[in-house]
N, CA, C and O atoms as CSV, one atom per row, in Angstrom:
chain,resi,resn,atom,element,x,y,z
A,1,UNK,N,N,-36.341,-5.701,11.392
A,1,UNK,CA,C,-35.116,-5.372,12.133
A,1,UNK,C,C,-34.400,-4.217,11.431
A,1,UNK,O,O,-33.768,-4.391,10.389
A,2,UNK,N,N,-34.523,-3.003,12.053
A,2,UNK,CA,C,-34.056,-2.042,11.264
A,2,UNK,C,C,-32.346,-1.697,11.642
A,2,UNK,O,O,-31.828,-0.665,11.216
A,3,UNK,N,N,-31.857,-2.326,12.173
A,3,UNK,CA,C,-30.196,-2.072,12.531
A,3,UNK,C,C,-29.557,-3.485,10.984
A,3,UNK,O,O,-28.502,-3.313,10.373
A,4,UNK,N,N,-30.667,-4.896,10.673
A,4,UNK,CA,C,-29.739,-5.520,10.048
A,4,UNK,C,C,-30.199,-5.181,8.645
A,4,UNK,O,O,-29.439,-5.565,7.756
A,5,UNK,N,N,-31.352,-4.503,8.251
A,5,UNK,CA,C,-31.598,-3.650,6.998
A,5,UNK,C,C,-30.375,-2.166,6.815
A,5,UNK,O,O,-30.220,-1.724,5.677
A,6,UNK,N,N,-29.792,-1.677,7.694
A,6,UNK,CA,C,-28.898,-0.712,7.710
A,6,UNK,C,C,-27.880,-1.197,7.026
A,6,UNK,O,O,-27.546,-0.953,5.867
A,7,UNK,N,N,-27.283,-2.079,8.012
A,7,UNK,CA,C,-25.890,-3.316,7.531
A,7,UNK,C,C,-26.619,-3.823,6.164
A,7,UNK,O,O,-25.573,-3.463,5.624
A,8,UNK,N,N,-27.267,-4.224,5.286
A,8,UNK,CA,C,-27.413,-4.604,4.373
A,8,UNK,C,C,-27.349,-3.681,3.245
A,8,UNK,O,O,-26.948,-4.047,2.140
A,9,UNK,N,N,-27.818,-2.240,3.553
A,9,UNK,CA,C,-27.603,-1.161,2.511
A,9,UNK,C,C,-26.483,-0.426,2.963
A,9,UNK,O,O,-26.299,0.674,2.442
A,10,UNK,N,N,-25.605,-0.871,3.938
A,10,UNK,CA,C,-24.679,-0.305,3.766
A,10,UNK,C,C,-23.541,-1.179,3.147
A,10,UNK,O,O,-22.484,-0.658,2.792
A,11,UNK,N,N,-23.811,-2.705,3.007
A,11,UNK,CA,C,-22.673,-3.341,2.548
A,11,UNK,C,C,-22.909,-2.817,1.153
A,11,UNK,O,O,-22.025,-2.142,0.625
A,12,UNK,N,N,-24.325,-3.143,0.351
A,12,UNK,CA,C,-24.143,-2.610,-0.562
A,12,UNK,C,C,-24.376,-1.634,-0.979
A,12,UNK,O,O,-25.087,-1.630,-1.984
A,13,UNK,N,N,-23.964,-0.496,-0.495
A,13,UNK,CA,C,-23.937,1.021,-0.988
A,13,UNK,C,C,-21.938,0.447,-1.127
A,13,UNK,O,O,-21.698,0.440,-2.335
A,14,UNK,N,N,-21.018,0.150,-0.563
A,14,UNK,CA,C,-19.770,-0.028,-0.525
A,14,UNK,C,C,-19.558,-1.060,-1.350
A,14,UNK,O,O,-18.349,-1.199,-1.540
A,15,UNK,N,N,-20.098,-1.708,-1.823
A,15,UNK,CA,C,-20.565,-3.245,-3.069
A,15,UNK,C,C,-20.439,-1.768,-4.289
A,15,UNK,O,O,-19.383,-1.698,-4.917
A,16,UNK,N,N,-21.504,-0.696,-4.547
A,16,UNK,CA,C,-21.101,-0.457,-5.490
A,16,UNK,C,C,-20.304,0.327,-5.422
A,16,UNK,O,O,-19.510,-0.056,-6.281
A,17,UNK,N,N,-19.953,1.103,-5.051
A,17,UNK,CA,C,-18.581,1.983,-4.806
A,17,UNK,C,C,-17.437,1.523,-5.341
A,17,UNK,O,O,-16.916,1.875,-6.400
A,18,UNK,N,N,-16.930,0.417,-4.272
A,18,UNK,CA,C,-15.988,-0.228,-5.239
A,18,UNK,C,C,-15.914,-1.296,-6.571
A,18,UNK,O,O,-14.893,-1.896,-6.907
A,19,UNK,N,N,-17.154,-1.384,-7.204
A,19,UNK,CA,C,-17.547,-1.700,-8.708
A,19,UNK,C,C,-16.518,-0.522,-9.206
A,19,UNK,O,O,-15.314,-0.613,-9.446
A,20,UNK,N,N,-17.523,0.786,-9.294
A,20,UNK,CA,C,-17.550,1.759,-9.779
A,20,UNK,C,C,-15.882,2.432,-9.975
A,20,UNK,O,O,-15.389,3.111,-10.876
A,21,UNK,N,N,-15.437,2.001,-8.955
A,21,UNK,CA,C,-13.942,2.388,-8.460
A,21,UNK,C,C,-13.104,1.075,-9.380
A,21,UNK,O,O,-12.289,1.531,-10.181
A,22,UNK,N,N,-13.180,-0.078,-9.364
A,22,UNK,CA,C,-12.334,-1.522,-10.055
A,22,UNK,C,C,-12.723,-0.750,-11.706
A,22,UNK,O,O,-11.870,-0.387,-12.516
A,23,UNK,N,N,-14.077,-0.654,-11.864
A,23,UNK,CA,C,-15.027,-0.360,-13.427
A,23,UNK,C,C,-13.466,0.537,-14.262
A,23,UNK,O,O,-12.810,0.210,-15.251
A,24,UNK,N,N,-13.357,1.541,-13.465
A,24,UNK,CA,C,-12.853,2.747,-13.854
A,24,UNK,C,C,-11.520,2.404,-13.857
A,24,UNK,O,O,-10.935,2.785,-14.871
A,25,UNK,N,N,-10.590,1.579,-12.745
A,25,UNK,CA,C,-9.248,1.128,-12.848
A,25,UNK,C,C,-8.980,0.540,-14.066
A,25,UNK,O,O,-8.016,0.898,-14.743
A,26,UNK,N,N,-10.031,-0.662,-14.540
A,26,UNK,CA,C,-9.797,-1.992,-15.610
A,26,UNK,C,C,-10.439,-1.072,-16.661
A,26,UNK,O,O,-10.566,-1.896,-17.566
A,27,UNK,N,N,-10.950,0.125,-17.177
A,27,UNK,CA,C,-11.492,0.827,-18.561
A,27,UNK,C,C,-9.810,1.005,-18.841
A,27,UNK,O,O,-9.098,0.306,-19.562
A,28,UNK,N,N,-9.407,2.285,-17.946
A,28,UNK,CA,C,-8.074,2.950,-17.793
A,28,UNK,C,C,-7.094,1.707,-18.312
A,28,UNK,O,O,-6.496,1.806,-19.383
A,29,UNK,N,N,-6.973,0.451,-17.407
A,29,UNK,CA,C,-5.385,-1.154,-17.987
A,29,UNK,C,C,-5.938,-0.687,-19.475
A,29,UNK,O,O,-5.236,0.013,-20.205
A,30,UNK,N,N,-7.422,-1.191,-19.908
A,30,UNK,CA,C,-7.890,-1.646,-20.630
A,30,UNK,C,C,-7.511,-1.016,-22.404
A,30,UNK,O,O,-7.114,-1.489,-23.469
A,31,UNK,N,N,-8.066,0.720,-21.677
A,31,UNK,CA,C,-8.098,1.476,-22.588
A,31,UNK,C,C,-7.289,3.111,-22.399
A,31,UNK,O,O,-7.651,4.195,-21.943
A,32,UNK,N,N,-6.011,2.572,-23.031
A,32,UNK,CA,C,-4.857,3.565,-21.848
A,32,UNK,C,C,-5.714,5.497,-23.151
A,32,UNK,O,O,-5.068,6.509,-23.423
A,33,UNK,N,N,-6.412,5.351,-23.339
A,33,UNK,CA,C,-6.753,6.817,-24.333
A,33,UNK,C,C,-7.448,7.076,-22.963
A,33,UNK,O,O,-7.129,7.962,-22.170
A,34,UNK,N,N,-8.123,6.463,-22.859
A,34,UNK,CA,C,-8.753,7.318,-21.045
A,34,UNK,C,C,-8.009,7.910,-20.199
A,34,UNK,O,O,-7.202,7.150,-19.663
A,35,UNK,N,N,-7.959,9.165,-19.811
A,35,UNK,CA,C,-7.167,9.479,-18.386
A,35,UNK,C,C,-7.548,9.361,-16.973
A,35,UNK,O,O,-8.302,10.266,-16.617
A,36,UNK,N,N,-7.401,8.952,-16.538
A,36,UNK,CA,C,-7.303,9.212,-14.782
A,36,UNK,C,C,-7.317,10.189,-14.386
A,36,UNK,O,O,-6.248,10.798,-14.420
A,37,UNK,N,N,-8.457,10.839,-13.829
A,37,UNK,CA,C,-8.353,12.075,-13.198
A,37,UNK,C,C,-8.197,12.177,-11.612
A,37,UNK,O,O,-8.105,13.279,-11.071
């Protein structure tokens, strides 16, 4: 079924995105010497 293999790499292509996006918020709480660009 190639429409519910789509929906599956697209949840997780957006699964890691927002890792990558939380990863980078909680370094920054974590470790305020990091900047935010």
């Amino acid at each position: 079924d190639y429409p519910v293999m789509q929906g599956i790499f697209l949840v997780i292509i957006i699964a890691i995105v927002l890792g990558n996006y939380l990863a980078d918020i909680l370094y920054s709480v974590f470790d305020p010497r990091i900047r935010v660009r």
